[in-house]
matplotlib code that plots the C-alpha trace (Angstrom):
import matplotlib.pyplot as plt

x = [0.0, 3.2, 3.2, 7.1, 7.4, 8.6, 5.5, 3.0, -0.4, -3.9, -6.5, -10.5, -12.6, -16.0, -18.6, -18.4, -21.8, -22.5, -23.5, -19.6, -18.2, -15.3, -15.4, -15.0, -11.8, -10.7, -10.8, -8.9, -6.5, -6.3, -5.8, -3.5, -0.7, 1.4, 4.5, 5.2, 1.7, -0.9, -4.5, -6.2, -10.1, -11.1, -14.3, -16.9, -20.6, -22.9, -20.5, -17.3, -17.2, -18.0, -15.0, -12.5, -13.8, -13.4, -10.0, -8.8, -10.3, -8.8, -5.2, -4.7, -5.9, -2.5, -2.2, -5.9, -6.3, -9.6, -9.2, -12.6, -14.2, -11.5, -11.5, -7.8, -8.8, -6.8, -3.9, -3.8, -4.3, -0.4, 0.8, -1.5, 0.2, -3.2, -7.0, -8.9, -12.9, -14.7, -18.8, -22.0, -23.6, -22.6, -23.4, -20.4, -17.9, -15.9, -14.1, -12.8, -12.2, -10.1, -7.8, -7.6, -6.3, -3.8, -1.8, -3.4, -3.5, -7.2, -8.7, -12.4, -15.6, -17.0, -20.4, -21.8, -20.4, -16.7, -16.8, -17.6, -14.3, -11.6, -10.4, -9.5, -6.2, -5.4, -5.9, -5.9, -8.6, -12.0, -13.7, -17.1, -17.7, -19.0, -15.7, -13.1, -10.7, -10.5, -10.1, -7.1, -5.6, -6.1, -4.5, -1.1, -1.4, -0.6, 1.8, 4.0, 3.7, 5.2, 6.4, 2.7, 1.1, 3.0, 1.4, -2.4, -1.8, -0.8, -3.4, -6.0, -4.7, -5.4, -8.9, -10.5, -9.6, -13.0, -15.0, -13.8, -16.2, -15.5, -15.6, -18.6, -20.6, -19.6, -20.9, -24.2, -24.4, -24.1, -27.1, -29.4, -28.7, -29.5, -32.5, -33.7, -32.8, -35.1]
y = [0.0, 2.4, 2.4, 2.3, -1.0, 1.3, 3.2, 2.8, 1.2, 1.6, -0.3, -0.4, -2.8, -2.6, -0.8, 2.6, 3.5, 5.7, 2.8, 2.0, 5.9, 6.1, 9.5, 10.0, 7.9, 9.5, 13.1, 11.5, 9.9, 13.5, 15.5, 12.4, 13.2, 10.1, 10.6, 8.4, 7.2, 5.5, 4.7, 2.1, 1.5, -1.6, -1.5, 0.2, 1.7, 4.7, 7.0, 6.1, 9.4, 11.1, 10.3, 10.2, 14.1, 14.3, 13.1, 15.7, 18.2, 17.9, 17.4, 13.9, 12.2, 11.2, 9.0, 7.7, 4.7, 3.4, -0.1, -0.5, -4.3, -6.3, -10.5, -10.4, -8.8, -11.0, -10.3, -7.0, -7.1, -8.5, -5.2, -3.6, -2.2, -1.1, -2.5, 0.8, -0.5, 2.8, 1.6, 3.0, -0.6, -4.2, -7.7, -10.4, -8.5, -11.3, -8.7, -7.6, -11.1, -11.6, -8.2, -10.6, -13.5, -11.4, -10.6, -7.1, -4.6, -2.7, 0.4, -0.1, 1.8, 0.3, -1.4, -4.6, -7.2, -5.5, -5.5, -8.9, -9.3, -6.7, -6.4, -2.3, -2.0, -6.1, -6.2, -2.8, 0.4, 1.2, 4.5, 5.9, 6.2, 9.8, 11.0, 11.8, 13.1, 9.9, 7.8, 10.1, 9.7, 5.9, 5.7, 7.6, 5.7, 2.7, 4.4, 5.7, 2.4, -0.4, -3.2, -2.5, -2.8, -6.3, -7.7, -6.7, -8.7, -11.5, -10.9, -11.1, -14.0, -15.9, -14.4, -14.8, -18.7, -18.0, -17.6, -20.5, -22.8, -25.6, -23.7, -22.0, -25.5, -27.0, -24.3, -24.5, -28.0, -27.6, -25.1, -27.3, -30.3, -27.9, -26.6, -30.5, -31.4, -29.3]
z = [0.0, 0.2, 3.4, 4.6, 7.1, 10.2, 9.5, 12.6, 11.4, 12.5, 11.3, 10.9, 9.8, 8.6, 6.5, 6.1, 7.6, 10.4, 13.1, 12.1, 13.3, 11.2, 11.1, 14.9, 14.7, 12.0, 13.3, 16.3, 14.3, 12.6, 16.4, 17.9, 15.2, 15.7, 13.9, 10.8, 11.2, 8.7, 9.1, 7.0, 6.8, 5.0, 4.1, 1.4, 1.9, 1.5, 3.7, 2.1, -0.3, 2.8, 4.9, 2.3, 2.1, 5.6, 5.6, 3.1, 4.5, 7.9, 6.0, 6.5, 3.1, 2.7, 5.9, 5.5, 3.2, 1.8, 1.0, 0.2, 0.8, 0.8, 0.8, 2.1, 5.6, 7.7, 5.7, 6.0, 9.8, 9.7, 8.9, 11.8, 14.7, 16.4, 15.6, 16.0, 16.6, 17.2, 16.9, 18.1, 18.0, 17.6, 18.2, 18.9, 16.2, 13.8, 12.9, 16.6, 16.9, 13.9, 15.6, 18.7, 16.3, 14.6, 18.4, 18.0, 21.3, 20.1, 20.9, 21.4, 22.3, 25.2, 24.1, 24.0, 22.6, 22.4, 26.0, 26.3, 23.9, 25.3, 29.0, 29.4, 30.1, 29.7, 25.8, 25.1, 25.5, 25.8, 25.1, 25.0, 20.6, 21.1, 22.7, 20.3, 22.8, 24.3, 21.6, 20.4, 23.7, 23.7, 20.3, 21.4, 25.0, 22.7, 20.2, 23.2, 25.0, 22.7, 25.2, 27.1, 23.7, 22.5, 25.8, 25.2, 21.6, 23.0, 25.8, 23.5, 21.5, 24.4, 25.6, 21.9, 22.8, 24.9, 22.1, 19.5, 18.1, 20.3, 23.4, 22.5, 21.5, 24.7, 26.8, 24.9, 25.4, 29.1, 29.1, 27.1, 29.4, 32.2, 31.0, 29.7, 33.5, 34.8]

ax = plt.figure().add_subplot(projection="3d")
ax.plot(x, y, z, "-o")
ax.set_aspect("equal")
plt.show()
C-alpha cells in the first residue's frame, strides 16, 4: 500500500456506515498526530465518499487509506500495529475477533459485545464512541507504550480462545442439558 514497514499502522474494519463511526476515529486519528503514522479502513458503503472528504479536509488524506471491501482482511491485519474499533452498536464483532487472532492490542468503544471481547487495560482500551478526545488519547497511549502494547496482543490472542467454536458449542451444550434437567 506504500506504506514504509517502520510506518505505525492503525487499522478499521468494517462498512463505512455511520453505526460503524469512522469518522469520529478519523478526526482522532487527525488530532492524535502520531509521527510516521498510517490509518487504514477496509471496508466500502454509502458513507465512504463522505469520509474520504473528511480526511482531506482535515489534512490527512495522505495518511488515511480506503481499501474499500477487501476479501484479504486478515492479511492486511499482519501489517497492523493497532485494531482501532470505534462503533455505536454491535453484536459479537468477527471482525474484533479476527484483531484478537492477529496478536493485535485494540482500541475499542465500550459497548456490548466489544466488551464482552476486550479487557480495558489487559488487551488494550475502551472509550465511549461519542468522545473523540478519548479515543485520540487511547490511540497515542498505545503508540508511546510499545512493550505494554505487544502484551495486550498477545493478551488477546489468548482471551478470543474463549470464544472459539469448540468452546462455544460446549458451553451451549451444558445449558441445554441444564435446561432439559429441569
Amino acid at each position: 500500500f506504500g506504506i514504509p514497514a517502520d510506518s505505525f499502522v492503525l487499522l478499521s474494519v468494517g462498512e463505512c456506515i455511520k453505526r460503524k463511526n469512522h469518522e469520529s476515529a478519523i478526526r482522532a486519528f487527525a488530532q492524535a498526530d502520531i509521527p510516521n503514522s498510517f490509518y487504514i479502513i477496509v471496508g466500502d458503503g454509502e458513507l465512504l465518499e463522505y469520509l474520504k472528504a473528511l480526511a482531506h479536509e482535515l489534512n490527512v488524506e495522505d495518511k488515511v487509506l480506503f481499501l474499500g471491501y477487501r476479501s484479504d482482511a486478515n492479511e492486511i491485519l499482519k501489517i497492523a500495529d493497532l485494531y482501532v474499533f470505534p462503533s455505536f452498536q454491535e453484536g459479537l464483532s468477527v471482525a474484533l475477533m479476527q484483531a484478537m487472532v492477529a496478536g493485535l492490542p485494540i482500541v475499542a468503544s465500550s459497548i456490548r459485545g466489544n466488551v464482552d471481547c476486550v479487557v480495558d487495560g489487559k488487551g488494550g482500551y475502551l472509550f465511549n464512541p461519542a468522545e473523540i478526545e478519548e479515543i485520540k488519547l487511547n490511540m497515542v497511549k498505545i503508540y508511546c507504550q510499545s512493550e505494554t502494547s505487544k502484551k495486550y496482543g498477545e493478551y488477546n490472542y489468548k482471551q478470543v480462545e474463549k470464544f472459539s467454536k469448540e468452546v462455544v458449542e460446549d458451553k451451549n451444550k451444558k445449558i441445554f442439558e441444564w435446561i432439559l434437567e429441569k
